[in-house]
N, C-alpha and C positions, 0 to 999 in steps of 0.2 A: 574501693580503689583497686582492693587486691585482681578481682572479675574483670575489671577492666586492663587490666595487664595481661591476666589470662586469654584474653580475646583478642591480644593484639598481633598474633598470625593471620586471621581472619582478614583485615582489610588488606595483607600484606600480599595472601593469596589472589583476593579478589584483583587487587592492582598485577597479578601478574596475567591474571586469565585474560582483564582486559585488554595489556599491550599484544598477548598473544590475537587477540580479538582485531584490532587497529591495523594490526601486520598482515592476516589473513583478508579482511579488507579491501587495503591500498592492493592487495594482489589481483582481487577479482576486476580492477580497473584495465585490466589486459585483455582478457577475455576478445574475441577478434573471430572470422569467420571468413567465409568466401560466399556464400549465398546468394544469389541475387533473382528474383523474378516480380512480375507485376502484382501488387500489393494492394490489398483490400484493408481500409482501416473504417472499423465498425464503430459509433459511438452514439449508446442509445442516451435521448435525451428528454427531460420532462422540464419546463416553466423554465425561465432566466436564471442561470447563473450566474456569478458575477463575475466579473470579467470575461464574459462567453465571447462577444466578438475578438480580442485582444487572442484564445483560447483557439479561436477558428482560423484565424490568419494564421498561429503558429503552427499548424496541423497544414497547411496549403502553402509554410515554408520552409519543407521539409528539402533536403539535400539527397532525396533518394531519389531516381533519374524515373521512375515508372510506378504510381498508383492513384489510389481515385481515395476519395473522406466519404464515405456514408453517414448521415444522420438518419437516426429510426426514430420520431415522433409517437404519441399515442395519437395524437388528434391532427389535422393540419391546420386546425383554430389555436392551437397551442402559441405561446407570444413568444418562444421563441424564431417560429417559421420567418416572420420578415425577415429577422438577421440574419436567419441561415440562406434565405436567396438570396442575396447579397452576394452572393458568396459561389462558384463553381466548386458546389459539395453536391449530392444526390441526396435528396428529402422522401424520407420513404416512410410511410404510417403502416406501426404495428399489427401485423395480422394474429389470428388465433393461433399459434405453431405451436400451443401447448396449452395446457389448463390446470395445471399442479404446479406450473412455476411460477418464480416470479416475474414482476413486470420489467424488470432488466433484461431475463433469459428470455421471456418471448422478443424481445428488442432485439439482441443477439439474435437468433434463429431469425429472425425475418431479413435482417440484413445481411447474414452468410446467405440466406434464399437469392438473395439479389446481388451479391457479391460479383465481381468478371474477376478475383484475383488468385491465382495459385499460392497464396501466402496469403493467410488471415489473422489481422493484427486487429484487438479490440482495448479499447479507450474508452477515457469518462471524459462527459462536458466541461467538468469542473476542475479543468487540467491545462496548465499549460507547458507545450512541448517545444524544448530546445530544436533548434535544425536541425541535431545531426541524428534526434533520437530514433529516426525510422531506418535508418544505414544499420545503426547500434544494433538494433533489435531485429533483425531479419540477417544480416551477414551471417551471424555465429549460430543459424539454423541449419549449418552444416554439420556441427558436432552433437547439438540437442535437439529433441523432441519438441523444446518449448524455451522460450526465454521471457522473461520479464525482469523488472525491477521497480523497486518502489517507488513512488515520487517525493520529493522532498516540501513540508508545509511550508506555505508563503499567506497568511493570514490577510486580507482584503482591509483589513484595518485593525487597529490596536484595540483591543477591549480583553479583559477577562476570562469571557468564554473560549475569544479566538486562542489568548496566553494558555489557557488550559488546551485547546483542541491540538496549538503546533506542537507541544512537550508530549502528547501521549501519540500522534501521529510517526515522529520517531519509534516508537516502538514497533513498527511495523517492520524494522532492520530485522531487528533483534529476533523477530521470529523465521529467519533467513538464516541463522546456523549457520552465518559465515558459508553462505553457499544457497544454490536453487532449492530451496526444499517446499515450495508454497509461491504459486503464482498471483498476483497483484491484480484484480481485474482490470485496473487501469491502466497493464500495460503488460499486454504479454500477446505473444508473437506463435504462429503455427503455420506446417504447411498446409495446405488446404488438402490433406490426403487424411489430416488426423480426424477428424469431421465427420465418420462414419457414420453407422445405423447406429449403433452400439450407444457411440459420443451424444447425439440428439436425443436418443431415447435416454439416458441419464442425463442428461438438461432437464428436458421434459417435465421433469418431476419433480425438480431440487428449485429452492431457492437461491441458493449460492452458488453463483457460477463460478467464483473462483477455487471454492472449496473441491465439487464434482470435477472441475478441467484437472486439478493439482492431482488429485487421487489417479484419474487415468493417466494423465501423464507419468507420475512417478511407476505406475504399474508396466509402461512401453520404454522409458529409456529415463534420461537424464535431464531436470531442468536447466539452464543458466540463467544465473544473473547476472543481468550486464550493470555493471554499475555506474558507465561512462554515460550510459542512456539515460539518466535520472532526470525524468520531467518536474513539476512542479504543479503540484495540489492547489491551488488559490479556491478560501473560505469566506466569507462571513458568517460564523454557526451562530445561530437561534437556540438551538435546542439542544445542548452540549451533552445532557444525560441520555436521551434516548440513542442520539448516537454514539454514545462512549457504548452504552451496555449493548448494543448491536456489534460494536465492532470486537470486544473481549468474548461476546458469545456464537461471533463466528469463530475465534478461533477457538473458545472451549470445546467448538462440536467437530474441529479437522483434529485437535491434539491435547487430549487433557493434559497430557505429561507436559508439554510446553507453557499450555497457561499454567499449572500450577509448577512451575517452574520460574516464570517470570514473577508468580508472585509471593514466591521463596525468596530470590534477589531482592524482590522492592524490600521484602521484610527485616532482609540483610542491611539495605539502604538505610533504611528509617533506625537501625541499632546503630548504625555507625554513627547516625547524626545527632542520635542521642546521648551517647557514651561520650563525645565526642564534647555534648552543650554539656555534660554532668562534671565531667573531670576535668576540661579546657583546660590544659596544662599545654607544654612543650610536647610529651610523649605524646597526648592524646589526638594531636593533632595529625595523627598517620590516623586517624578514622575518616578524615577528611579525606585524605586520598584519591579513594576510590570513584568520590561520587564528584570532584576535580576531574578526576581522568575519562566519567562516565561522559562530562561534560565536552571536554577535549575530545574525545572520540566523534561526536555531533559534528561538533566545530569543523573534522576532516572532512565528517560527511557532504556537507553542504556545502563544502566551499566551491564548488566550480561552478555551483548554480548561483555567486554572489550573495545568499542568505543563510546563514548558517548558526550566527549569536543567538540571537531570540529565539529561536526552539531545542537549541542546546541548552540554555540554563533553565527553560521551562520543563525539559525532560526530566530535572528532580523532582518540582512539585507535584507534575504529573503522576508521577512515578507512585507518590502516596496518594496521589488524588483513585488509583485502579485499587488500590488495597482497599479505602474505603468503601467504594462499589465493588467488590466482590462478593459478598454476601447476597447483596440483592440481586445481583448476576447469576449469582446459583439457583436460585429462587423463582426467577424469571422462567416461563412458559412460551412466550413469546417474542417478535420484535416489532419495532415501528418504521418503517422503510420508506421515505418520499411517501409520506400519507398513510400509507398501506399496512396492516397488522398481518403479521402470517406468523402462526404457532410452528414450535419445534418440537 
């Protein structure tokens, strides 16, 4: 009993970091720009998504007065193609633009090859985009380098894998540092000058395009995140472990200090919740706190996208669901990517 009194600064602290966290937040909803030119949006794509048509209208109604939707295919047999002609988007089949990377970054490079836009904005199929997200994210390229921002999960239907997938998707804030520090490949915006020899020759080679864009960019100027811009992720996950351990060992390979930072907090998490089921007293009940207000913080997040409950109380379980996989995360040599294995 005595330990669990001695520890009770601990959740006291954490609830202060994160109102400071929530306030730092609501601020980056300002963030605003003057920018304007004809806009290229890149979005490589393989096999049906779901909700892909629902995904592609949102992308063509867009409230920006001037750009074109590229889709990069691997195949033009691929069963997405009907839906996308459908549609006045450009269907363009992957060319060789590299051989070290992945099947994304050759996707990318071949539709900046075909690009007509002085601003290059790149997106995922498995996305859908508010109206005002392409204004959001190309204005405020007056002050930055680069912008993006995360998308918020919207899960294709209720099951377990999805409850687990929307709670650890959240976590993709939290590697934002309350600010630009890590571009989102599914949503981040450039002028079409940053694109150099330099920029494709580091594509080139890398599997992560978000990882190699974030490094150049932080090394030229300043990311933003626009937070007003926040699209919307829509899943059905099959395969919840290959993609969890994929997604934690991208970030271990941009910032060990950060993964093993978040998974100091989780570990924090999981005492609180413990001390908290030990001594359920009155007192004990400030261990509670934190992981309430972790919850609340979600809840702000999401709210302008209309979904914000369901992946806000899933982000605790989550939260010990990454501790669990950590070990085998370390361990891990390689990843499994839309079919594809490519070692790190």
């Amino acid at each position: 009993m005595l330990i669990g009194y001695f520890l009770l600064p601990l959740p006291i602290l954490a609830d202060l970091l994160l109102l400071y966290q929530i306030s730092k937040e609501v601020k980056l909803r300002g963030i605003k720009g003057n920018f304007q030119a004809f806009a290229s949006v890149i979005i490589p794509i393989r096999g049906l998504d779901v909700g892909l048509e629902e995904n592609v209208i949102s992308l063509l109604s867009q409230d920006y007065p001037n750009y074109e939707v590229i889709y990069v295919v691997d195949d033009y047999n691929d069963p997405c193609v009907p839906i996308l002609s459908k549609y006045n988007v450009k269907i363009i089949k992957t060319e060789d633009t590299c051989v070290r990377c992945s099947g994304k970054i050759r996707a990318q490079l071949t539709g900046l090859k075909y690009a007509s836009g002085d601003v290059i904005v790149f997106g995922d199929s498995d996305t859908w985009y508010p109206k005002y997200w392409l204004k959001e994210m190309v204005e405020p390229l007056s002050y930055f380098i680069a912008t993006t921002v995360f998308s918020w999960p919207k899960p294709y239907k209720f099951s377990f894998s999805n409850f687990i997938r929307s709670g650890f998707w959240t976590f993709g804030f939290e590697s934002q540092a309350v600010g630009g520090t890590f571009l989102w490949g599914g949503s981040m915006a450039f002028k079409r000058d940053f694109f150099d020899s330099y920029v494709i020759q580091e594509l080139s080679k890398n599997w992560c395009d978000d990882c190699t864009l974030t490094r150049i960019a932080k090394e030229r100027g300043k990311i933003g995140f626009v937070m007003n811009a926040m699209p919307l992720n829509v899943f059905d996950e099959k395969d919840l472990i290959n993609w969890s351990k994929r997604q934690m060992i991208t970030v271990y390979m941009y910032s060990r200090k950060g993964f093993y930072a978040f998974i100091l907090v989780s570990f924090f998490f999981l005492l609180f919740l413990v001390l908290f089921l030990l001594f359920f007293s009155h007192v004990s009940s400030i261990f509670l706190s934190p992981l309430l207000l972790w919850i609340i913080k979600n809840i702000i997040r999401g709210h302008k996208v209309g979904y914000s409950l369901l992946p806000a109380i899933a982000s605790i379980p989550s939260m010990f669901y990454t501790l669990f996989l950590t070990p085998f995360v370390l361990k891990q040599k390689y990843i499994i990517w839309r079919g594809n294995k490519y070692n790190i």
